[in-house]
KENULO-694186 format. One record per atom (N, C-alpha, C): residue in one letter; y, x, z; residue number from 0. Coordinates in pm, 1 decimal, always signed. Example, Ala and Ser with C-alpha at 12.3 -4.5 7.8 and 13.67 -1.06 7.14 Angstrom:
<rs>
+-----+----------+----------+----------+-----+
! res !        Y !        X !        Z !   n !
+-----+----------+----------+----------+-----+
!   A !   -569.0 !  +1319.0 !   +780.0 !   0 !
!   A !   -450.0 !  +1230.0 !   +780.0 !   0 !
!   A !   -330.0 !  +1320.0 !   +780.0 !   0 !
!   S !   -225.0 !  +1285.0 !   +708.0 !   1 !
!   S !   -106.0 !  +1367.0 !   +714.0 !   1 !
!   S !     +3.0 !  +1290.0 !   +787.0 !   1 !
+-----+----------+----------+----------+-----+
</rs>
This chain:
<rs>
+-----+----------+----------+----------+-----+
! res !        Y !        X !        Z !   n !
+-----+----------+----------+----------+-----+
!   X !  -2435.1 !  +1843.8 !  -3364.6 !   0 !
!   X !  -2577.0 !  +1843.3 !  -3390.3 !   0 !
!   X !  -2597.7 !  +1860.8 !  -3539.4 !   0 !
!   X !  -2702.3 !  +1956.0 !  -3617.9 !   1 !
!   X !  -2731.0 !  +2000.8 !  -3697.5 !   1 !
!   X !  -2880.2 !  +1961.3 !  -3731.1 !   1 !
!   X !  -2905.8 !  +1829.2 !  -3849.4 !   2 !
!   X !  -3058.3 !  +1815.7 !  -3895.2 !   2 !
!   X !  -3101.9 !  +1906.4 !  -3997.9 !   2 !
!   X !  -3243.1 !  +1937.7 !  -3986.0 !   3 !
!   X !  -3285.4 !  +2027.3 !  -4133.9 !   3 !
!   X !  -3417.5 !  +2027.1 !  -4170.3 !   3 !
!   X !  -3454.0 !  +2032.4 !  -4277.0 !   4 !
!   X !  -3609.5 !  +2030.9 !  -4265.7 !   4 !
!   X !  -3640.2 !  +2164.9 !  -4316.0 !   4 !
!   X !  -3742.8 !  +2217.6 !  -4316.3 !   5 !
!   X !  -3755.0 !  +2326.8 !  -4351.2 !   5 !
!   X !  -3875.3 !  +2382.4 !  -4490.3 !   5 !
!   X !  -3913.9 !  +2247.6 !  -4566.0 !   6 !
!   X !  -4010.1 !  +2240.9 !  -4648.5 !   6 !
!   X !  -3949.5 !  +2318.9 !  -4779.8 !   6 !
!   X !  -3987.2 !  +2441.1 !  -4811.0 !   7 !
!   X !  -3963.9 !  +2533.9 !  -4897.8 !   7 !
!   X !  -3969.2 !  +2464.9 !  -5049.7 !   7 !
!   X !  -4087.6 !  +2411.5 !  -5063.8 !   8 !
!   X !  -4076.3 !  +2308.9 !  -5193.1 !   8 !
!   X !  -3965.5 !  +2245.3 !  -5291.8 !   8 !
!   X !  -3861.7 !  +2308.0 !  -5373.6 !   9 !
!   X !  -3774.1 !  +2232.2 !  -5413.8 !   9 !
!   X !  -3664.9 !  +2208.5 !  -5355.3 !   9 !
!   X !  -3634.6 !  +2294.5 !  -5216.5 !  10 !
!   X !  -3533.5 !  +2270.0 !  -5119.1 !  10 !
!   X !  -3382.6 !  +2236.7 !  -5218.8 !  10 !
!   X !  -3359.5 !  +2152.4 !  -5151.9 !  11 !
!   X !  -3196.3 !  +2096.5 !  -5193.9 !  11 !
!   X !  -3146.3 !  +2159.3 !  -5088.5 !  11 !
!   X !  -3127.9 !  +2189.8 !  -4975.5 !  12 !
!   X !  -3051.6 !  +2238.9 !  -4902.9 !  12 !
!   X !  -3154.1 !  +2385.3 !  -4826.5 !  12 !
!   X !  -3149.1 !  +2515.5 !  -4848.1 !  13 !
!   X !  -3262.6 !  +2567.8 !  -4781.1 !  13 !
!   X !  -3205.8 !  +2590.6 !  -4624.7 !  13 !
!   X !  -3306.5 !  +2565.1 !  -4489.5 !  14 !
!   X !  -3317.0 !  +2575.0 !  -4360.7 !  14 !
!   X !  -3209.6 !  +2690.7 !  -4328.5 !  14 !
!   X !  -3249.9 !  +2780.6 !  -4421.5 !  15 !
!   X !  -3192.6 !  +2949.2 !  -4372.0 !  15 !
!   X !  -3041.2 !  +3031.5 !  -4366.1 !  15 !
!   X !  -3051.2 !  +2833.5 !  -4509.5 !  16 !
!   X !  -2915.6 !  +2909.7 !  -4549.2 !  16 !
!   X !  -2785.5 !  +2798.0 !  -4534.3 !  16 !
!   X !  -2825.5 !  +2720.5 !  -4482.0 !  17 !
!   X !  -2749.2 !  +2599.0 !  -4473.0 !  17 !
!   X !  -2726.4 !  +2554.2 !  -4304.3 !  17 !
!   X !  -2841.8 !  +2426.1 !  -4266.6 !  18 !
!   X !  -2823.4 !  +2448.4 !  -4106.3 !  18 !
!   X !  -2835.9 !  +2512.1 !  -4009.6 !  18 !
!   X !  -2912.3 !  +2635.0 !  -4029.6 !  19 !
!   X !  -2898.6 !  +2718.5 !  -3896.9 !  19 !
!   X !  -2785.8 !  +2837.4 !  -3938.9 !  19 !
!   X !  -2662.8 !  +2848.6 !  -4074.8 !  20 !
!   X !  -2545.7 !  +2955.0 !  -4031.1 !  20 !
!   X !  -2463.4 !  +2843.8 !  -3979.9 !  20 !
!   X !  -2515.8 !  +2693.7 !  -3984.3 !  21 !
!   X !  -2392.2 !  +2559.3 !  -3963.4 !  21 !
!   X !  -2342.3 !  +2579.0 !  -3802.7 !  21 !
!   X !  -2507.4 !  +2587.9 !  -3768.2 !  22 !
!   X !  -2538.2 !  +2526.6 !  -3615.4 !  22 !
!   X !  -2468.5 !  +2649.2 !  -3545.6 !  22 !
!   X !  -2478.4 !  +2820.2 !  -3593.2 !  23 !
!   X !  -2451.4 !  +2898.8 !  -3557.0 !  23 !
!   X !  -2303.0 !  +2894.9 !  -3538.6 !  23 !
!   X !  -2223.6 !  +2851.3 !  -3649.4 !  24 !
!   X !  -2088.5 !  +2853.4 !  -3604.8 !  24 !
!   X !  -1991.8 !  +2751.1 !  -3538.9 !  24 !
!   X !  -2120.3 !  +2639.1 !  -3489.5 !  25 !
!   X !  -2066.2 !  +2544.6 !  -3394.9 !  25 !
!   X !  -2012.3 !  +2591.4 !  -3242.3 !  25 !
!   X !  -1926.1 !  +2516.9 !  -3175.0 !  26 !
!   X !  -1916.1 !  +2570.9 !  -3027.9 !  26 !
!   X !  -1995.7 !  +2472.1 !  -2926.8 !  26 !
!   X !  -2053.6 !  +2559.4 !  -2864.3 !  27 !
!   X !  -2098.8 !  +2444.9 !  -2741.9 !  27 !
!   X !  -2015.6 !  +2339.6 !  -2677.9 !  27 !
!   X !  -2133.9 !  +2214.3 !  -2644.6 !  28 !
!   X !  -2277.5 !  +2191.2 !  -2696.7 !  28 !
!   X !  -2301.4 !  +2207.7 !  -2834.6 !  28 !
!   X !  -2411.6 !  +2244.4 !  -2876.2 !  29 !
!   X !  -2427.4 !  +2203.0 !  -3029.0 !  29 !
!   X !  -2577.4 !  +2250.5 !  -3024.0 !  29 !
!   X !  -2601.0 !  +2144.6 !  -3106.9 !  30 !
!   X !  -2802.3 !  +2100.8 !  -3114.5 !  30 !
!   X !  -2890.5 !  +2181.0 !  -3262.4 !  30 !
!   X !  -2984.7 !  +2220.6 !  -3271.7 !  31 !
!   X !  -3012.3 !  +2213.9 !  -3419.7 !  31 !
!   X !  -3175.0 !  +2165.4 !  -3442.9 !  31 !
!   X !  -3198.9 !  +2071.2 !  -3454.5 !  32 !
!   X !  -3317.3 !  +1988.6 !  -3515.5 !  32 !
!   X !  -3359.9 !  +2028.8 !  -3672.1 !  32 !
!   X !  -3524.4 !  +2155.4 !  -3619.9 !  33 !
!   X !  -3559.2 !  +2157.4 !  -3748.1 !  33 !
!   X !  -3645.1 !  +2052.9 !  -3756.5 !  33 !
!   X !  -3682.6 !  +2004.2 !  -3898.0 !  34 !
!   X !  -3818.2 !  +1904.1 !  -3904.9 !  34 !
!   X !  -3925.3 !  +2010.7 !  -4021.1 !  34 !
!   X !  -4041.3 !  +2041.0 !  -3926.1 !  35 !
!   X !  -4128.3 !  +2072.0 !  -3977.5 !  35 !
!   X !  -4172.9 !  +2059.4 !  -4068.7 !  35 !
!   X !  -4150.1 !  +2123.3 !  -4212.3 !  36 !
!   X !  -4231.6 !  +2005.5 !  -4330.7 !  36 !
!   X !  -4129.8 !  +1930.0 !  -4392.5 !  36 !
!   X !  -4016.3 !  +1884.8 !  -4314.3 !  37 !
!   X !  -3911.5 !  +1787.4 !  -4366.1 !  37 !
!   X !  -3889.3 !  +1809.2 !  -4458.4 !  37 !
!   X !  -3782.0 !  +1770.5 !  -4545.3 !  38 !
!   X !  -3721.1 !  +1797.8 !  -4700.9 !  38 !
!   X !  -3612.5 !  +1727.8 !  -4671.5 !  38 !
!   X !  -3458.2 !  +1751.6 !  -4748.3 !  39 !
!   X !  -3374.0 !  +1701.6 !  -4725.8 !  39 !
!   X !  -3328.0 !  +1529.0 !  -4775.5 !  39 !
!   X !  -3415.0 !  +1495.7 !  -4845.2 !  40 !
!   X !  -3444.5 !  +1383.3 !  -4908.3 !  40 !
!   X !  -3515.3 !  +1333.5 !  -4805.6 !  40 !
!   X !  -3553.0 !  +1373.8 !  -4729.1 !  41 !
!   X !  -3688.7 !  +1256.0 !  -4613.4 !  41 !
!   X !  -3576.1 !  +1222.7 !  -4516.0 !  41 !
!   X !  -3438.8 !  +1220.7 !  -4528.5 !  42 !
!   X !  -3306.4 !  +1210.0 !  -4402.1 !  42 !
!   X !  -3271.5 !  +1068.7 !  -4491.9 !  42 !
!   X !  -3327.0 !  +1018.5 !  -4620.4 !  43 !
!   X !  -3272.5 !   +927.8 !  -4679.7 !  43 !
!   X !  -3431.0 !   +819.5 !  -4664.7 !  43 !
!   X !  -3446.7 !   +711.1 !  -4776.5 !  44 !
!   X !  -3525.3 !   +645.3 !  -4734.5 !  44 !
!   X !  -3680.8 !   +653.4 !  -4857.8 !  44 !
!   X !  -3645.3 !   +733.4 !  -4940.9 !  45 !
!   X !  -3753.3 !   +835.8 !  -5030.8 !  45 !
!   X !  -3704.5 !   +933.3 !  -5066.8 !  45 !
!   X !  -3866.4 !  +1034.2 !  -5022.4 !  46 !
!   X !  -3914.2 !  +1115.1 !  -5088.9 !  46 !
!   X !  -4043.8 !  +1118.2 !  -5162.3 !  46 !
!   X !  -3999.7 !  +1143.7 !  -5333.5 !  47 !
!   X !  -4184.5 !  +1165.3 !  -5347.9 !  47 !
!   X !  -4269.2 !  +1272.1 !  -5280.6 !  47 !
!   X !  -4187.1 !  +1365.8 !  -5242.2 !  48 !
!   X !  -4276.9 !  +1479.8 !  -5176.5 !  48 !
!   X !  -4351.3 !  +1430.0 !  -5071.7 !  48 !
!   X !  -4232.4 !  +1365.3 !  -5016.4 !  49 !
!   X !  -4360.6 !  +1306.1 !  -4875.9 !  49 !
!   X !  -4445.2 !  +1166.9 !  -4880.3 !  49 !
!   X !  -4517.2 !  +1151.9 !  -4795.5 !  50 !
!   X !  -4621.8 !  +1069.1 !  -4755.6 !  50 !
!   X !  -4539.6 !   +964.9 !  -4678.3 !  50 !
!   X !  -4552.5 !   +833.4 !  -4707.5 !  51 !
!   X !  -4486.4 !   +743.4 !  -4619.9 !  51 !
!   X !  -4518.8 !   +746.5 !  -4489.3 !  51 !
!   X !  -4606.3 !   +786.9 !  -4397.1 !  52 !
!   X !  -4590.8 !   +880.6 !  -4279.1 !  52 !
!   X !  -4486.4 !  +1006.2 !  -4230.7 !  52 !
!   X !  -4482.4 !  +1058.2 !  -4338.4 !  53 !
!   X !  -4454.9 !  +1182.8 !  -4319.0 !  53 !
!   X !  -4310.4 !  +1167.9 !  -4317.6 !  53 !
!   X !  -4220.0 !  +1083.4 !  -4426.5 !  54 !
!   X !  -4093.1 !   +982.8 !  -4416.4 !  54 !
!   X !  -4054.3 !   +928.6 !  -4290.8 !  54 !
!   X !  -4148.0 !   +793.6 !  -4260.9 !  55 !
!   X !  -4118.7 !   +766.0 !  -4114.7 !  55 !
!   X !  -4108.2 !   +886.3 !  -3992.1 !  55 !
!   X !  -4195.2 !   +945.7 !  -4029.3 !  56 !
!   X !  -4161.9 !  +1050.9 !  -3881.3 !  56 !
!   X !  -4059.2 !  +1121.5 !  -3914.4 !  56 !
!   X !  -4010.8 !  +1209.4 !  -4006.2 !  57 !
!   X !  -3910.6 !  +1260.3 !  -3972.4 !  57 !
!   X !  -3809.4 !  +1164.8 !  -3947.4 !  57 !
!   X !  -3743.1 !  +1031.1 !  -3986.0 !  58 !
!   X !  -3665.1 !   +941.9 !  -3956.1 !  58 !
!   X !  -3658.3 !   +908.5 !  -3823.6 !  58 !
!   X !  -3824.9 !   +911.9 !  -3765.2 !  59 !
!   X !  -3806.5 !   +878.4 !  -3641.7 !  59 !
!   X !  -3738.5 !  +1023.6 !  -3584.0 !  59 !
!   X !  -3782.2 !  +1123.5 !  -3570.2 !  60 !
!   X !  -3742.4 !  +1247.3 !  -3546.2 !  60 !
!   X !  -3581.6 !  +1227.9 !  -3523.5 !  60 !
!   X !  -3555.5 !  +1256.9 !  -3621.1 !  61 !
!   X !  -3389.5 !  +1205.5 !  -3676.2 !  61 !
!   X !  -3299.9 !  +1110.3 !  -3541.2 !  61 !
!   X !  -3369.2 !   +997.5 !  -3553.1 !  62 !
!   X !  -3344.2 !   +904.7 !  -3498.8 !  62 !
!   X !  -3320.6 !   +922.8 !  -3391.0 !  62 !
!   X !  -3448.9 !   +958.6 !  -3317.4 !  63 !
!   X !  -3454.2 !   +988.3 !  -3151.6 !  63 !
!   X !  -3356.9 !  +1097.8 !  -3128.1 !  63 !
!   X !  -3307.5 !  +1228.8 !  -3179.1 !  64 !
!   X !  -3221.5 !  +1324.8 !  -3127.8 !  64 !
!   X !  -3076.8 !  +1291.4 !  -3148.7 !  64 !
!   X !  -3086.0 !  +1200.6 !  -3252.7 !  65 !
!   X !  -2916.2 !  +1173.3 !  -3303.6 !  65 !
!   X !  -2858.9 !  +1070.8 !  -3230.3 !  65 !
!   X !  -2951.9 !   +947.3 !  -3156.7 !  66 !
!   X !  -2919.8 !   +848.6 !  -3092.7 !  66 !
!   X !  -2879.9 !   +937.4 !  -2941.6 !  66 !
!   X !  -2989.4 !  +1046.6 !  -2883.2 !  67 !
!   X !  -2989.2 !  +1103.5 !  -2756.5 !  67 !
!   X !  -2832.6 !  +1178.7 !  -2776.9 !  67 !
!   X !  -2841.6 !  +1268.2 !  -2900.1 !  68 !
!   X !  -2673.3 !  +1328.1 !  -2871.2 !  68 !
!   X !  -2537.4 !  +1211.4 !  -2899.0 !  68 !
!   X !  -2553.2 !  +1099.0 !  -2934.2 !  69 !
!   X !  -2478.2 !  +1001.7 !  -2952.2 !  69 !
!   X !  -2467.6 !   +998.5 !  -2768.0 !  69 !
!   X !  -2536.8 !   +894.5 !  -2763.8 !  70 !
!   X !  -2570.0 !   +861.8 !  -2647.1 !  70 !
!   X !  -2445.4 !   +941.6 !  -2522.0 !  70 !
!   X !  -2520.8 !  +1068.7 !  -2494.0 !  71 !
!   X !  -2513.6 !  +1115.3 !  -2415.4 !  71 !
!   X !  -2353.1 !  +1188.2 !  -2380.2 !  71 !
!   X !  -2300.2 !  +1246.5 !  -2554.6 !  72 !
!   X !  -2179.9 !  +1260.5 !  -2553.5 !  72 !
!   X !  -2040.6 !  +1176.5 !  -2599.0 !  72 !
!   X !  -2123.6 !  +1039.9 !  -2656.4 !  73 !
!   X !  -2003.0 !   +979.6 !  -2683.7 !  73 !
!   X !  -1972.6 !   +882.3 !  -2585.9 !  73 !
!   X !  -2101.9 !   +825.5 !  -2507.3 !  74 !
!   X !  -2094.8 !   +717.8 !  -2407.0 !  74 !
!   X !  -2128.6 !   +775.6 !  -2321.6 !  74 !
!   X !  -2128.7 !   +910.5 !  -2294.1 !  75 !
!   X !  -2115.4 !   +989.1 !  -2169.4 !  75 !
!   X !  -2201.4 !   +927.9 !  -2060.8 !  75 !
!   X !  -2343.4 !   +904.7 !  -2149.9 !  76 !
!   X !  -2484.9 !   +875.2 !  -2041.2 !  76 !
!   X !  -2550.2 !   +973.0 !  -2011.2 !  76 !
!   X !  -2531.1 !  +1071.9 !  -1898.6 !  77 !
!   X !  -2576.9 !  +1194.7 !  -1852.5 !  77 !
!   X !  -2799.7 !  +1168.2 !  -1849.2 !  77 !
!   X !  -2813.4 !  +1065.1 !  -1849.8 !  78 !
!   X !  -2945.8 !  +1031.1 !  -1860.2 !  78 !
!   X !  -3018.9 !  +1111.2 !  -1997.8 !  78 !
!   X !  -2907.9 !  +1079.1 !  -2108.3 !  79 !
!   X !  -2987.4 !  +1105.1 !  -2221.9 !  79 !
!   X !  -3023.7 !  +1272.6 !  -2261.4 !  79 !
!   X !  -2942.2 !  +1362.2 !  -2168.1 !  80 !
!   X !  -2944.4 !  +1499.3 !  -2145.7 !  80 !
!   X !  -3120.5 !  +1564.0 !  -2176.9 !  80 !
!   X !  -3155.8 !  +1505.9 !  -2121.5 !  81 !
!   X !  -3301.4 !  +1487.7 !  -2090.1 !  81 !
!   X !  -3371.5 !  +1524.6 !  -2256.8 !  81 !
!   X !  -3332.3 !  +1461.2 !  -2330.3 !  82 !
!   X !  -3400.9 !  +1433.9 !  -2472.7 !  82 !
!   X !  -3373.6 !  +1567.6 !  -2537.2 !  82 !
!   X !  -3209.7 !  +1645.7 !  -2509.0 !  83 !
!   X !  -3194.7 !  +1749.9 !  -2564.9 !  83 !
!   X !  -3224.3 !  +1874.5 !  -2529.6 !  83 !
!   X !  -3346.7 !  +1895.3 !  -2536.4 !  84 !
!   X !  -3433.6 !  +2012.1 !  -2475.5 !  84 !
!   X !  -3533.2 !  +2089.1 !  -2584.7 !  84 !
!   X !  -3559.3 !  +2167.8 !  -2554.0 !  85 !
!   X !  -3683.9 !  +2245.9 !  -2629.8 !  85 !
!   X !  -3784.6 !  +2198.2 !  -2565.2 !  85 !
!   X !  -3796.3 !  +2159.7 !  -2425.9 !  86 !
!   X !  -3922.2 !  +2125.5 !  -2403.9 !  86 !
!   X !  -3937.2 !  +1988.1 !  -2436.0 !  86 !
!   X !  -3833.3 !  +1911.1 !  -2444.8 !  87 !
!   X !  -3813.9 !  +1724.5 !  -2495.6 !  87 !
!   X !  -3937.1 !  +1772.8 !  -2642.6 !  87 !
!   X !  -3898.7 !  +1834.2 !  -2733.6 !  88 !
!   X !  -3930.4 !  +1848.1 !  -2914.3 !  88 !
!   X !  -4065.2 !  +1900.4 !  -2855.7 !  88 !
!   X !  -4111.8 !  +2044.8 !  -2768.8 !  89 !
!   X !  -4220.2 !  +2050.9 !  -2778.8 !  89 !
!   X !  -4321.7 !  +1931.3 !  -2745.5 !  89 !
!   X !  -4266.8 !  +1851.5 !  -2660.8 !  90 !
!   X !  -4388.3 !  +1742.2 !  -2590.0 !  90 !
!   X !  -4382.1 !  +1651.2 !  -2723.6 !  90 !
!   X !  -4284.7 !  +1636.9 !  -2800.5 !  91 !
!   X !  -4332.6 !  +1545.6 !  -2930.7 !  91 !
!   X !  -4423.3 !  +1613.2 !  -3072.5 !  91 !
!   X !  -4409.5 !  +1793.4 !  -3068.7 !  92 !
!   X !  -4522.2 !  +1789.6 !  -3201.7 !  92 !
!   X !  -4480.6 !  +1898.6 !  -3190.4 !  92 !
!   X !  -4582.2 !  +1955.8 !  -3313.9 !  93 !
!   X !  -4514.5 !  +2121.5 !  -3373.5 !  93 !
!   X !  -4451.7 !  +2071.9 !  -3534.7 !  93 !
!   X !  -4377.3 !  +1919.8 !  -3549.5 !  94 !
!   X !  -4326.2 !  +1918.8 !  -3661.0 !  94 !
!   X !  -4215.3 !  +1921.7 !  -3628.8 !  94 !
!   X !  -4167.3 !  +1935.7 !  -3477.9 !  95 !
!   X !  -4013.8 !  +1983.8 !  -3458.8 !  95 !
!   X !  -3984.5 !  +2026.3 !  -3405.1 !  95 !
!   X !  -3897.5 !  +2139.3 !  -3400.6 !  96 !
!   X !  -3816.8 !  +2264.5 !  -3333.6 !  96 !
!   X !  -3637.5 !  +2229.1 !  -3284.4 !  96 !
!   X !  -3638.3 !  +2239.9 !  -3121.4 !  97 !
!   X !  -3491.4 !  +2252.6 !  -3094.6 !  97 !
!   X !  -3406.2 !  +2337.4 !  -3024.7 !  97 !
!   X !  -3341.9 !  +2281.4 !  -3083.1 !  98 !
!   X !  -3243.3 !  +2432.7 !  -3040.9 !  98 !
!   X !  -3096.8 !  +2392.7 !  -2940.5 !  98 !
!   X !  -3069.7 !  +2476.1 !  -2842.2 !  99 !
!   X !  -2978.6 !  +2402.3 !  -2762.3 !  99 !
!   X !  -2894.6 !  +2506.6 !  -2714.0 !  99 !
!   X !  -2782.3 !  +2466.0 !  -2736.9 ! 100 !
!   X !  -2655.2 !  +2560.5 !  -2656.5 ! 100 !
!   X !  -2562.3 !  +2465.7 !  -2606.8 ! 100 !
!   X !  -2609.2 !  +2526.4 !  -2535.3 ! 101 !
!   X !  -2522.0 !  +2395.6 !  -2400.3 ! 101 !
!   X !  -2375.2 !  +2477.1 !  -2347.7 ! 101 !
!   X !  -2241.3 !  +2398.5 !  -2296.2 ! 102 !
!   X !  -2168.7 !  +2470.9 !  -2242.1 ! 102 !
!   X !  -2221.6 !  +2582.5 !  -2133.4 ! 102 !
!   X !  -2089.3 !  +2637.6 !  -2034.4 ! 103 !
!   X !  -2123.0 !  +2719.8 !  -1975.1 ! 103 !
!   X !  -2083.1 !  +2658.0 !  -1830.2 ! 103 !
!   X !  -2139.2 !  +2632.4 !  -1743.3 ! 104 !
!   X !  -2074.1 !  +2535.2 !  -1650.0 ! 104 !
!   X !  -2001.6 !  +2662.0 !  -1554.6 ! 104 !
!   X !  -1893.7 !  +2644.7 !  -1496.8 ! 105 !
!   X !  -1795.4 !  +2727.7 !  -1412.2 ! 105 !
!   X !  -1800.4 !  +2671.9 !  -1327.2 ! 105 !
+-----+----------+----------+----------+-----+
</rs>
């Protein structure tokens, strides 16, 4: 799984050029969580760029996909499958985008 924010502002790490060639050369499964707006500093516990809203949510963001791919592949809870979806991120906002390559089942 691959986090990123994509806030052009000052990027320390830019979206384009960092986690999505990361996520690309992962092998399935492999996840990529953009955060809308994020900054790579909002994955820590300040940013001045952001709004202490804007902090908490991406953390929560963070939180909820990294616990679901924990979850699901290290304690092998087929329940948490569920969370790693494009449609899971759309029902939470347009401040986050996911991305999913799942094996190939035979």
């Amino acid at each position: 799984m691959v986090c990123g924010g994509d806030a052009s502002y000052g990027a320390t790490i830019p979206f384009d050029l960092i986690p999505a060639p990361l996520f690309a050369a992962l092998p399935a499964p492999a996840f990529l969580v953009k955060i809308v707006g994020g900054t790579h500093s909002g994955f820590t516990d300040m940013d001045s760029r952001l709004s202490a809203g804007q902090l908490a949510r991406q953390q929560a963001l963070t939180r909820r996909y990294a616990t679901a791919f924990l979850e699901r592949y290290l304690a092998r809870d087929r329940r948490f499958a569920r969370f790693l979806t494009p449609g899971d991120a759309a029902a939470e906002g347009t401040d986050v985008e996911f991305t999913a390559r799942e094996q190939s089942r035979r």
